[in-house]
DOKETI-257283 format. One record per residue (C-alpha): z, x, y; residue number from 0; residue in three letters. Coordinates in nm, 3 decimals. Layout:
PT      up    east   north   i  aa
PT       Z       X       Y NUM ala
...
//
This chain:
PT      up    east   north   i  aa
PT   6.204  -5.018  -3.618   0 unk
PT   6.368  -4.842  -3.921   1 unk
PT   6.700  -4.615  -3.837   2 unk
PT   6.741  -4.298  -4.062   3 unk
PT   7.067  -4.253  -3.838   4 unk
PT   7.442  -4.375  -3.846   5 unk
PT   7.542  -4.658  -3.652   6 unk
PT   7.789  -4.469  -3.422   7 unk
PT   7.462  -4.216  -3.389   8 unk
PT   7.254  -4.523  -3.253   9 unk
PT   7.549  -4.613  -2.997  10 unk
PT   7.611  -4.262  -2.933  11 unk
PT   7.223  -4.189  -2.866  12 unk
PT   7.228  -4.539  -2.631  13 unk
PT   7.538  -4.575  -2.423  14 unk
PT   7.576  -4.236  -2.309  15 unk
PT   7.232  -4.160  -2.185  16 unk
PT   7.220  -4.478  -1.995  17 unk
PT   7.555  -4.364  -1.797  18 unk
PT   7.400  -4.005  -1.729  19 unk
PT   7.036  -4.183  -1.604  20 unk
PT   7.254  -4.436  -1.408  21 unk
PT   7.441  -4.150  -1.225  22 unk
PT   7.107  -3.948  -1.173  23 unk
PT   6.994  -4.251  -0.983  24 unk
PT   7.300  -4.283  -0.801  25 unk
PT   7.228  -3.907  -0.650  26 unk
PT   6.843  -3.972  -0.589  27 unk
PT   6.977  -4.243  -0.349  28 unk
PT   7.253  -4.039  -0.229  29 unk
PT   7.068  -3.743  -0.125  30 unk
PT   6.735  -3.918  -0.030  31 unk
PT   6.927  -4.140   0.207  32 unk
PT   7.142  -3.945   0.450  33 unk
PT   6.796  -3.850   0.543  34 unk
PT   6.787  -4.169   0.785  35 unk
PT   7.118  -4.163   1.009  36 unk
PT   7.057  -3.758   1.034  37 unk
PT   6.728  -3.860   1.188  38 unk
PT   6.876  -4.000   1.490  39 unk
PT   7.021  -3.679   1.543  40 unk
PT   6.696  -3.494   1.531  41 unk
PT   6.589  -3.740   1.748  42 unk
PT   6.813  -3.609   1.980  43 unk
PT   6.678  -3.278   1.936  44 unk
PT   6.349  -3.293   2.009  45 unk
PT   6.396  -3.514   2.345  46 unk
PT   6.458  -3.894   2.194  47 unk
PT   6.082  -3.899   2.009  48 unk
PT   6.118  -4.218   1.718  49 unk
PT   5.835  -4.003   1.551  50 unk
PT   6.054  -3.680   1.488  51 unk
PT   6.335  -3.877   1.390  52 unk
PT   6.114  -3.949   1.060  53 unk
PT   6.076  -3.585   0.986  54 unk
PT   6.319  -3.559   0.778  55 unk
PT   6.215  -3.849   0.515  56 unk
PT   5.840  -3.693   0.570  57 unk
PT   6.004  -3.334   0.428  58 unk
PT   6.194  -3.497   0.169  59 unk
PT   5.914  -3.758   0.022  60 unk
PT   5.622  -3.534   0.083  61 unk
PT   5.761  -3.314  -0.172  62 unk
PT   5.733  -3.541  -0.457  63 unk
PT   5.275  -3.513  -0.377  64 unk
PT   5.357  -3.104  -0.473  65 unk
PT   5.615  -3.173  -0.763  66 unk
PT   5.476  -3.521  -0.916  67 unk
PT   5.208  -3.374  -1.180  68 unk
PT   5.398  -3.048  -1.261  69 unk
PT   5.756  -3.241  -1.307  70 unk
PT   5.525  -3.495  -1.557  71 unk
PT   5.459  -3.155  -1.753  72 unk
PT   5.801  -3.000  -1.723  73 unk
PT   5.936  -3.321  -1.880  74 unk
PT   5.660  -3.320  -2.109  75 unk
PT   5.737  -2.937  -2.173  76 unk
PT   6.114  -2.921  -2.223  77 unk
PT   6.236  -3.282  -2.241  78 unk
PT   6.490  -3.509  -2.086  79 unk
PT   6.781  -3.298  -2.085  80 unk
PT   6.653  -2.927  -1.998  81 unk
PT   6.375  -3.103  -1.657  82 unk
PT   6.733  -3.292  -1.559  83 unk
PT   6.913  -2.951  -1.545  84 unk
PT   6.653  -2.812  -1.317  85 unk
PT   6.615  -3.089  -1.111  86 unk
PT   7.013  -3.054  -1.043  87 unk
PT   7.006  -2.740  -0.974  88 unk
PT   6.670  -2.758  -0.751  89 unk
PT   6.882  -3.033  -0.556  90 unk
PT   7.191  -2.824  -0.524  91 unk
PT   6.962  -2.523  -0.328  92 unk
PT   6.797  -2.783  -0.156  93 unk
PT   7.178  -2.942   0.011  94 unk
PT   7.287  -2.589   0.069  95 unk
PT   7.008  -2.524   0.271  96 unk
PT   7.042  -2.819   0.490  97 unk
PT   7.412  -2.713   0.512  98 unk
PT   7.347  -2.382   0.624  99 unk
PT   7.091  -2.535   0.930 100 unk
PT   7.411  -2.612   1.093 101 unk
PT   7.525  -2.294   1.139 102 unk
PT   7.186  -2.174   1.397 103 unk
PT   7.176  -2.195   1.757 104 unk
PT   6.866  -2.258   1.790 105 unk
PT   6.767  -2.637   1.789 106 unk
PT   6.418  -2.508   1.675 107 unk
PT   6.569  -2.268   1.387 108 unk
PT   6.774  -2.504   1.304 109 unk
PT   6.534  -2.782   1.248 110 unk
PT   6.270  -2.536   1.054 111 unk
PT   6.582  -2.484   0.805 112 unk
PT   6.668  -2.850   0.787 113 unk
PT   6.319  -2.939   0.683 114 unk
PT   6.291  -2.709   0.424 115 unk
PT   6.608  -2.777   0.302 116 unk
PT   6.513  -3.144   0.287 117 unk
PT   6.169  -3.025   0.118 118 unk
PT   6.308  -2.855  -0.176 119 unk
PT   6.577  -3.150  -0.232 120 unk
PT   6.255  -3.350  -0.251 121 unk
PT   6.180  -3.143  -0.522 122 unk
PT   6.472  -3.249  -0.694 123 unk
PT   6.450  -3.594  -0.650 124 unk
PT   6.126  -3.602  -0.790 125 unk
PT   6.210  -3.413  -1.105 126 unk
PT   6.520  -3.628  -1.156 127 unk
PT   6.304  -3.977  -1.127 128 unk
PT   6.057  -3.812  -1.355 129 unk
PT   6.342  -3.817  -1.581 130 unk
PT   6.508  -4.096  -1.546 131 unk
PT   6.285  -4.417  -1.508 132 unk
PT   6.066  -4.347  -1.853 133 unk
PT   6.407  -4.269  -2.029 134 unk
PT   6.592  -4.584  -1.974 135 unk
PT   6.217  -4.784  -1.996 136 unk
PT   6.216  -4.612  -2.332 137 unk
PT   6.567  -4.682  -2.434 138 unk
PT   6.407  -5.094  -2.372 139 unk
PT   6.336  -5.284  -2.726 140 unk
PT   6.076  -5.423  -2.546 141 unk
PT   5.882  -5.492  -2.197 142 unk
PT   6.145  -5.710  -2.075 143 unk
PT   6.441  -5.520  -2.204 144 unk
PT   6.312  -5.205  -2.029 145 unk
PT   6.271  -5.354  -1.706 146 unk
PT   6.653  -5.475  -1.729 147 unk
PT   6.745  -5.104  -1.771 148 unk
PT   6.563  -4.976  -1.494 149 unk
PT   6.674  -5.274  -1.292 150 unk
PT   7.062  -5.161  -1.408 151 unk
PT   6.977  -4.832  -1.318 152 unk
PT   6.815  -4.911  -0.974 153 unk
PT   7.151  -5.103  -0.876 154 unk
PT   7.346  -4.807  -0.873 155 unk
PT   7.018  -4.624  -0.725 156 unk
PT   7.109  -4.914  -0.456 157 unk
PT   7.493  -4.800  -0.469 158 unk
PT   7.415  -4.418  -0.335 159 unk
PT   7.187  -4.566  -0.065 160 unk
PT   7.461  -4.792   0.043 161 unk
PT   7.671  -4.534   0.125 162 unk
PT   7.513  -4.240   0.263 163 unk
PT   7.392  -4.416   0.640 164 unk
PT   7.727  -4.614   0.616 165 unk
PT   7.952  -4.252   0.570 166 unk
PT   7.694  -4.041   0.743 167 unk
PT   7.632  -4.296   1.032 168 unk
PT   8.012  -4.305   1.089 169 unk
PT   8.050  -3.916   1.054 170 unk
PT   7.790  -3.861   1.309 171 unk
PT   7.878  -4.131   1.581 172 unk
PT   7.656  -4.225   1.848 173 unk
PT   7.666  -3.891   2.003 174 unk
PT   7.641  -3.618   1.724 175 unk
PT   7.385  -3.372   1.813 176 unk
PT   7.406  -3.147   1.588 177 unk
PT   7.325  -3.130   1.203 178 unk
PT   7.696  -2.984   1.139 179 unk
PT   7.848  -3.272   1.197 180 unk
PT   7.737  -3.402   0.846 181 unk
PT   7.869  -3.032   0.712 182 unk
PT   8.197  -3.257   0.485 183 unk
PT   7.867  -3.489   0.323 184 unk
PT   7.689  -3.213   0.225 185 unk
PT   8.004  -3.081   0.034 186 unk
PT   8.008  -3.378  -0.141 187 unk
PT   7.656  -3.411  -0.224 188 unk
PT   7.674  -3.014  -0.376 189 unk
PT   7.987  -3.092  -0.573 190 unk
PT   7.802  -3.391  -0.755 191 unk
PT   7.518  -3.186  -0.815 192 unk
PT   7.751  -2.893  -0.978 193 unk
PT   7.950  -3.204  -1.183 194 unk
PT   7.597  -3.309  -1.314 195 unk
PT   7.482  -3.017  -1.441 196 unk
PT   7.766  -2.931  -1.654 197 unk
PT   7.772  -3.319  -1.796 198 unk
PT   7.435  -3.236  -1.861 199 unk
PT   7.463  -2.927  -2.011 200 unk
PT   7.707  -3.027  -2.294 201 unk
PT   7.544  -3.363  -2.365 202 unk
PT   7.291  -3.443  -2.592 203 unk
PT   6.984  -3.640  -2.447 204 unk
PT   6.736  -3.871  -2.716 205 unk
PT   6.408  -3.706  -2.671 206 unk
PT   6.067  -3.851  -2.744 207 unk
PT   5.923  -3.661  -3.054 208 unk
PT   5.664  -3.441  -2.906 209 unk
PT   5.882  -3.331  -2.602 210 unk
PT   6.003  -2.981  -2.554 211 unk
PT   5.779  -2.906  -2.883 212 unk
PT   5.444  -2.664  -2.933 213 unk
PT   5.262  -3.010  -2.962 214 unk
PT   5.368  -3.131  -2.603 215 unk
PT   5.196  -2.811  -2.480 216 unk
PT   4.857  -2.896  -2.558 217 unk
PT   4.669  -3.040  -2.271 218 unk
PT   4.648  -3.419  -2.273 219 unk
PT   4.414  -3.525  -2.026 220 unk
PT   4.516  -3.662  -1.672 221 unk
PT   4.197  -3.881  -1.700 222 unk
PT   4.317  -4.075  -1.963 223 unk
PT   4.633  -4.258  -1.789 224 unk
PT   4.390  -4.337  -1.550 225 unk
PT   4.165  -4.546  -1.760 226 unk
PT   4.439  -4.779  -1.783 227 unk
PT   4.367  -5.054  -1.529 228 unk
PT   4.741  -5.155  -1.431 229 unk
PT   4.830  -4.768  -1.455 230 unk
PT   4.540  -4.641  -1.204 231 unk
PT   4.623  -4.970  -0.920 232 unk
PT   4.998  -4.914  -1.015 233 unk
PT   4.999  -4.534  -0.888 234 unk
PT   4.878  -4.777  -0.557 235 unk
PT   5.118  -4.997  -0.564 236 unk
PT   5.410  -4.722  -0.594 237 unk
PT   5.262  -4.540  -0.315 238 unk
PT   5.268  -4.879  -0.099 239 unk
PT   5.582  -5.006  -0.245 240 unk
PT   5.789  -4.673  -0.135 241 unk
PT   5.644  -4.654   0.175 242 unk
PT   5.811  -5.043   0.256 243 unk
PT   6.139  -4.983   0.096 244 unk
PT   6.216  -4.626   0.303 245 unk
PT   6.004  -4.812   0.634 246 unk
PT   6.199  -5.064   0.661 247 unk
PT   6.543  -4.912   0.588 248 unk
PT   6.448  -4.634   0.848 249 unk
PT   6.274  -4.857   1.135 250 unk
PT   6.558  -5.111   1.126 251 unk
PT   6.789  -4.829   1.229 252 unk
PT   6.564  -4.703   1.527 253 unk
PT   6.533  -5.035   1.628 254 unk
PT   6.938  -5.106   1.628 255 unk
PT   6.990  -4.816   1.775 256 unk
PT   6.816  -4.871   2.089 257 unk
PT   6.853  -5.224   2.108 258 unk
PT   7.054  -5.403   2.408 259 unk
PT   7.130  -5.646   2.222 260 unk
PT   7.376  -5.427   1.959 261 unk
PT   7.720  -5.429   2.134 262 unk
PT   8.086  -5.451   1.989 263 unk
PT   8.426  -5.536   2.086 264 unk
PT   8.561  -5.169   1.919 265 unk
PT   8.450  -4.903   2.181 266 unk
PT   8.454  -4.600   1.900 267 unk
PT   8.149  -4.853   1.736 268 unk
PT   7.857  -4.662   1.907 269 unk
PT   7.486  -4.838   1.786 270 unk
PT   7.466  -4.532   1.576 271 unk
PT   7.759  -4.608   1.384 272 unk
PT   7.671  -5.013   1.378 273 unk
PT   7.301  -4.977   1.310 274 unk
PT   7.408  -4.746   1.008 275 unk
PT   7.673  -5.015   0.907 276 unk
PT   7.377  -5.308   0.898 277 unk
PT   7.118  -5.010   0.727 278 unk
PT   7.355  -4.989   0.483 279 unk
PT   7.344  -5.376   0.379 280 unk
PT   7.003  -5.360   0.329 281 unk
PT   7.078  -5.123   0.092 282 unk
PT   7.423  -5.326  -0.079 283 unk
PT   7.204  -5.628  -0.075 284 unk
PT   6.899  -5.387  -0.308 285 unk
PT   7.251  -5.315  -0.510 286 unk
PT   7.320  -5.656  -0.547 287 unk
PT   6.932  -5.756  -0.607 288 unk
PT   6.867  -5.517  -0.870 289 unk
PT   7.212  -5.654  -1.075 290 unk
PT   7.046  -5.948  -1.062 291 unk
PT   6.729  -5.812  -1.179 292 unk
PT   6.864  -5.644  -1.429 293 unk
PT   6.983  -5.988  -1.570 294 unk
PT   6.700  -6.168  -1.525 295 unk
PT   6.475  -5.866  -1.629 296 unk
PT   6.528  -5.953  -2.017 297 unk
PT   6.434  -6.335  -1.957 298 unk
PT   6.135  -6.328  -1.672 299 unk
PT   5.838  -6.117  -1.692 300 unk
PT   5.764  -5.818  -1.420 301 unk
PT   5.505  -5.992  -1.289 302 unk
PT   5.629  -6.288  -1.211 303 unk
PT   5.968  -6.083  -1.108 304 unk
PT   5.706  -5.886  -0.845 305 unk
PT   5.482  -6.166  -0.737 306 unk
PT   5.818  -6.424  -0.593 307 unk
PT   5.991  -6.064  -0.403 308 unk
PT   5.657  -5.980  -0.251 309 unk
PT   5.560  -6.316  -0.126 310 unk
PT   5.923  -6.399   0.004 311 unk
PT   5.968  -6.047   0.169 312 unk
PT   5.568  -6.142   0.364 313 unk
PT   5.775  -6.480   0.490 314 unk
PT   6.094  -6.286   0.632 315 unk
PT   5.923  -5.962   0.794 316 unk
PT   5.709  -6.247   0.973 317 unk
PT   6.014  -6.413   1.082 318 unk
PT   6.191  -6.108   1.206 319 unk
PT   5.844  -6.035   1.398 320 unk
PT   5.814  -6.377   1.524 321 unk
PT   6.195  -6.505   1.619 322 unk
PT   6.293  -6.386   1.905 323 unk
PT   6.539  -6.145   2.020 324 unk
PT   6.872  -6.327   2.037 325 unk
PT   7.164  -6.182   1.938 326 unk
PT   7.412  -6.308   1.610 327 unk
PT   7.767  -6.239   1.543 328 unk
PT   7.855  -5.970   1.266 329 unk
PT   8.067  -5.794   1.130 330 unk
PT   8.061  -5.363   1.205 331 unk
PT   8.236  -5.122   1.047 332 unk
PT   8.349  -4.746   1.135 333 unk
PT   8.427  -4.502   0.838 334 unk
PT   8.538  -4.268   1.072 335 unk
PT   8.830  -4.467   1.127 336 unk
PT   8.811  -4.690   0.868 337 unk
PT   8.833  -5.005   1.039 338 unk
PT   8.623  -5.354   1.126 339 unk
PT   8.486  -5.491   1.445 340 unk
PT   8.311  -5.769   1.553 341 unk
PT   7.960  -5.677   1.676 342 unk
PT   7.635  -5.866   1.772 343 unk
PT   7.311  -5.774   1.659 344 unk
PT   6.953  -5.923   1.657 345 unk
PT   6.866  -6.213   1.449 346 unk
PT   6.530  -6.027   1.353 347 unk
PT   6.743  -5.725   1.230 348 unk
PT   6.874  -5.992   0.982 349 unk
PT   6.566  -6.089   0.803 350 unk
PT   6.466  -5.729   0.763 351 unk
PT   6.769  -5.664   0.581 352 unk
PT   6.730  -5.954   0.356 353 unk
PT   6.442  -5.788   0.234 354 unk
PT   6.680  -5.535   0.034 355 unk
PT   6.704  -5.863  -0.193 356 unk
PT   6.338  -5.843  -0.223 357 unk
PT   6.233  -5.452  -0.240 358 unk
PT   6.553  -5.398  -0.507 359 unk
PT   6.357  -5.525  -0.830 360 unk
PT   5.984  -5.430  -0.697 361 unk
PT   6.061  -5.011  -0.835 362 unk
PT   6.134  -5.128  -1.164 363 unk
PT   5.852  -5.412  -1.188 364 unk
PT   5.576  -5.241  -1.104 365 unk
PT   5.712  -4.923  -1.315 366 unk
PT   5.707  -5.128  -1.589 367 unk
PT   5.391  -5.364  -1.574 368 unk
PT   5.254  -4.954  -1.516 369 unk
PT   5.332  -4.803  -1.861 370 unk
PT   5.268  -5.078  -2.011 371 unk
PT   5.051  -4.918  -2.361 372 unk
PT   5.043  -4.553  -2.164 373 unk
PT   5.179  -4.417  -2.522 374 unk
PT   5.123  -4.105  -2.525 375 unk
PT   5.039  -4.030  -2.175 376 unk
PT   5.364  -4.157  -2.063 377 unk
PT   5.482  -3.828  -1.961 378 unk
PT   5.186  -3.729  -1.699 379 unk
PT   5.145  -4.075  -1.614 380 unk
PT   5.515  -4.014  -1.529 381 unk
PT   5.438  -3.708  -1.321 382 unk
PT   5.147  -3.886  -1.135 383 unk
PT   5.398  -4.165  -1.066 384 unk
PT   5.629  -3.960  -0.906 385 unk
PT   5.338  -3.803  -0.722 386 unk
PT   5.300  -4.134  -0.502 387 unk
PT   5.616  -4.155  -0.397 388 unk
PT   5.503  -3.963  -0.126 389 unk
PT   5.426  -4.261   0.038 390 unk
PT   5.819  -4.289   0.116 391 unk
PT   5.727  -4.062   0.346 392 unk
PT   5.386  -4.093   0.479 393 unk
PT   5.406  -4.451   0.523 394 unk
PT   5.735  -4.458   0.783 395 unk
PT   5.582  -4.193   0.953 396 unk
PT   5.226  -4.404   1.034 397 unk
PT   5.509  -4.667   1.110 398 unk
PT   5.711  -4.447   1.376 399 unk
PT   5.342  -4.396   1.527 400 unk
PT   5.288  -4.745   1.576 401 unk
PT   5.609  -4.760   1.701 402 unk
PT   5.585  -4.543   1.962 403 unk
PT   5.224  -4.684   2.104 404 unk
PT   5.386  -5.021   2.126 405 unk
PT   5.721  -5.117   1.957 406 unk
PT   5.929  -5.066   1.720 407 unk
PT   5.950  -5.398   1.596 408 unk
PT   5.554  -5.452   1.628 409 unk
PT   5.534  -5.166   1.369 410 unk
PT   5.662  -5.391   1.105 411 unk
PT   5.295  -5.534   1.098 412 unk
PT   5.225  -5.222   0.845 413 unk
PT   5.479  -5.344   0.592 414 unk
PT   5.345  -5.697   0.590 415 unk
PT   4.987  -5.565   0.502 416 unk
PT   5.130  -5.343   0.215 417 unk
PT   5.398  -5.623   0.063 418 unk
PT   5.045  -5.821   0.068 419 unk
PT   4.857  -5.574  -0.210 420 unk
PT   5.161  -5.610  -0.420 421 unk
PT   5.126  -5.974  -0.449 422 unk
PT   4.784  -5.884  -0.495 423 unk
PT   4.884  -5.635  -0.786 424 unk
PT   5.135  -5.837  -0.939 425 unk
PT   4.850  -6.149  -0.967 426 unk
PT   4.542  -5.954  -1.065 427 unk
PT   4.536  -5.585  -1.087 428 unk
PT   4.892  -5.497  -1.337 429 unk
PT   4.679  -5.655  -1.669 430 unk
PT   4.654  -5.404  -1.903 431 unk
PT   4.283  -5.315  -1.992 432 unk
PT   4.212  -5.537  -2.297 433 unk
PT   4.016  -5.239  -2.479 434 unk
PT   4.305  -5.001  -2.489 435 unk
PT   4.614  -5.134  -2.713 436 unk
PT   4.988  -5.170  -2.603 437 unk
PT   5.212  -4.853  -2.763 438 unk
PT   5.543  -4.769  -2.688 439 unk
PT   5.696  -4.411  -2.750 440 unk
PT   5.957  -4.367  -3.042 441 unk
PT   6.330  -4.212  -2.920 442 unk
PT   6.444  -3.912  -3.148 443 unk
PT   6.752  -3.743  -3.201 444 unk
PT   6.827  -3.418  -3.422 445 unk
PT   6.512  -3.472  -3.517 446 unk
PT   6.599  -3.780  -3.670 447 unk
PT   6.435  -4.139  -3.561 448 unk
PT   6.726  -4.348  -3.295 449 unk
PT   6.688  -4.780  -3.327 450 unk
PT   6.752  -4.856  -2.967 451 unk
//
């Protein structure tokens, strides 16, 4: 690729939009995840029902079915940096109306406001992964390269998930029944919404050509990302994939937190606080998987990247639904007081939360073996990507039903089925169709073409 533009320019237009994606991922995470522990408190609300405790992640992920297509033609429609400022502020709305739940009486009121407030952050989340996975998959040299990035960027993705049922969990405790009790992490989450928007608003994003331009508002067809083989079984595959990541993370915490077996020496370590702890290193060991994948992303292909996660995360959900319940010696921790206890948990809550090593890299795989020659329908095939995510909250909701007709742990079955079209997916169905040819959209800046 020929660069009409300076050299500091090129590192200019490379380095400091990869630091703003990374931090949009970190909030995604952040925001998407204190969904989980503050489901055990709804829980409480509505009489101890595992199904109602999923609410929450239903409000927040059904929101990307209403805002997938539309944030593909926003993007499309004003480019990188004006969609991010939206989706900032959307998310910003969205926190301060979960804050203000806490304030209502009324268990009922106060759940109606939660759940919207959790819908219209959905909204946000969707508009900022709209935004940020074809960016940094753009800012790739190649295939490879851009699956590193979004492998990078998914590790601090990882980061914000790490932390929210670890501080939220320990802000809550084992008895917090009320959403107000989260009231000092929803002042945090606002404040790094307000700090994004104004780095966003005085930086300067590289924009595909056609983006935020008359041109990008003519009407390309929905029809023709689908006629892209890997494209139309990779919107599956997403759907699936977000369903097992948010599933597993969620169901591992209703199953800790009613589990006998969970005890510790610390009595201020209720199974709120240590199933939060262990949630939350399913989601450092995703941190620590995608920093790997983001290494290896340059030097082994997606495919074979998806195909060894999906068949090693089949072997340890089977374990953790086979072993049986015997308890282990860890390590819990309380942010509320800042200190460490030893706990015991169950050995099957173990493998589950090895499988953070597995679902870290699967995002950025199939994202990538996806767009692979989408050209220019990148943008809507964007939008219709973000549309499936949906299934991070569908999915765990089926789950919580099969959970409450037998057990928690027997609804696990669900994402052993779904890890199994992945490897499916990975092995036959990401190809690219052989008639249409392999493109890859061109960065500009100033109106002047960026080497990346």
């Amino acid at each position: 690729m020929t660069s009409t533009a300076s050299p500091s320019a090129r590192q200019h237009s490379y380095v400091l939009p990869i630091v703003i994606m990374f931090a949009l991922f970190f909030m995604i995470a952040f925001v998407t995840g204190y969904q989980n522990p503050l489901g055990d408190v709804i829980k409480r609300m509505t009489g101890d029902n595992v199904v109602m405790s999923q609410l929450g992640t239903l409000a927040n992920f059904i929101a990307y079915a209403f805002m997938g297509y539309p944030a593909g033609k926003i993007l499309e429609r004003k480019g990188y940096r004006v969609t991010a400022l939206y989706a900032v502020s959307v998310g910003f709305a969205g926190v301060f109306i979960t804050y203000l739940s806490g304030f209502l009486a009324s268990d009922s009121a106060a759940l109606a406001v939660y759940l919207t407030g959790a819908f219209v952050a959905g909204f946000s989340m969707c508009m900022l992964n709209t935004v940020v996975n074809p960016m940094l998959n753009s800012l790739g040299k190649n295939e490879k390269e851009g699956n590193a990035l979004v492998q990078f960027g998914g590790a601090f993705n990882s980061l914000g998930a790490t932390l929210a049922p670890v501080i939220v969990g320990g802000l809550l405790g084992g008895a917090a029944s009320s959403i107000a009790s989260a009231n000092p992490v929803f002042y945090l989450a606002m404040g790094i919404f307000a700090a994004a928007f104004v780095v966003l608003y005085f930086s300067k994003l590289p924009e595909v050509k056609d983006f935020g331009t008359d041109k990008a508002k003519e009407n390309i067809p929905v029809a023709g990302a689908l006629k892209y083989r890997n494209f139309a079984f990779g919107l599956a595959a997403i759907f699936c994939y977000v369903g097992i990541e948010v599933g597993i993370a969620n169901m591992t915490l209703q199953y800790l937190s009613g589990s006998p077996i969970v005890k510790a020496d610390d009595p201020a370590l209720e199974p709120l606080t240590i199933a939060g702890t262990i949630v939350g290193i399913y989601w450092l060991l995703m941190l620590v998987g995608r920093l790997m994948g983001g290494v290896l992303g340059s030097k082994v292909s997606s495919r074979v990247m998806l195909s060894v996660v999906a068949v090693t995360a089949i072997i340890l959900v089977c374990l953790a639904l086979t072993t049986a319940e015997s308890a282990v010696p860890f390590i819990g921790f309380s942010s509320a007081t800042l200190s460490f206890s030893y706990v015991t948990v169950p050995l099957n809550a173990i493998f589950l939360i090895l499988c953070g090593l597995c679902t870290s890299v699967m995002w950025g795989a199939i994202y990538n073996l996806s767009v692979q020659g989408l050209g220019r329908y990148t943008a809507i095939a964007s939008g219709l990507f973000m549309v499936m995510v949906c299934g991070g909250g569908i999915l765990p909701m089926i789950q919580s039903f099969i959970a409450e007709q037998s057990t928690v742990l027997a609804s696990f079955w669900l994402p052993v089925v779904l890890i199994a079209y992945l490897l499916i997916y990975a092995l036959f169905l990401s190809k690219p169709s052989a008639l249409l040819p392999e493109q890859k959209e061109t960065l500009y800046e100033d109106g002047k073409e960026i080497e990346i």
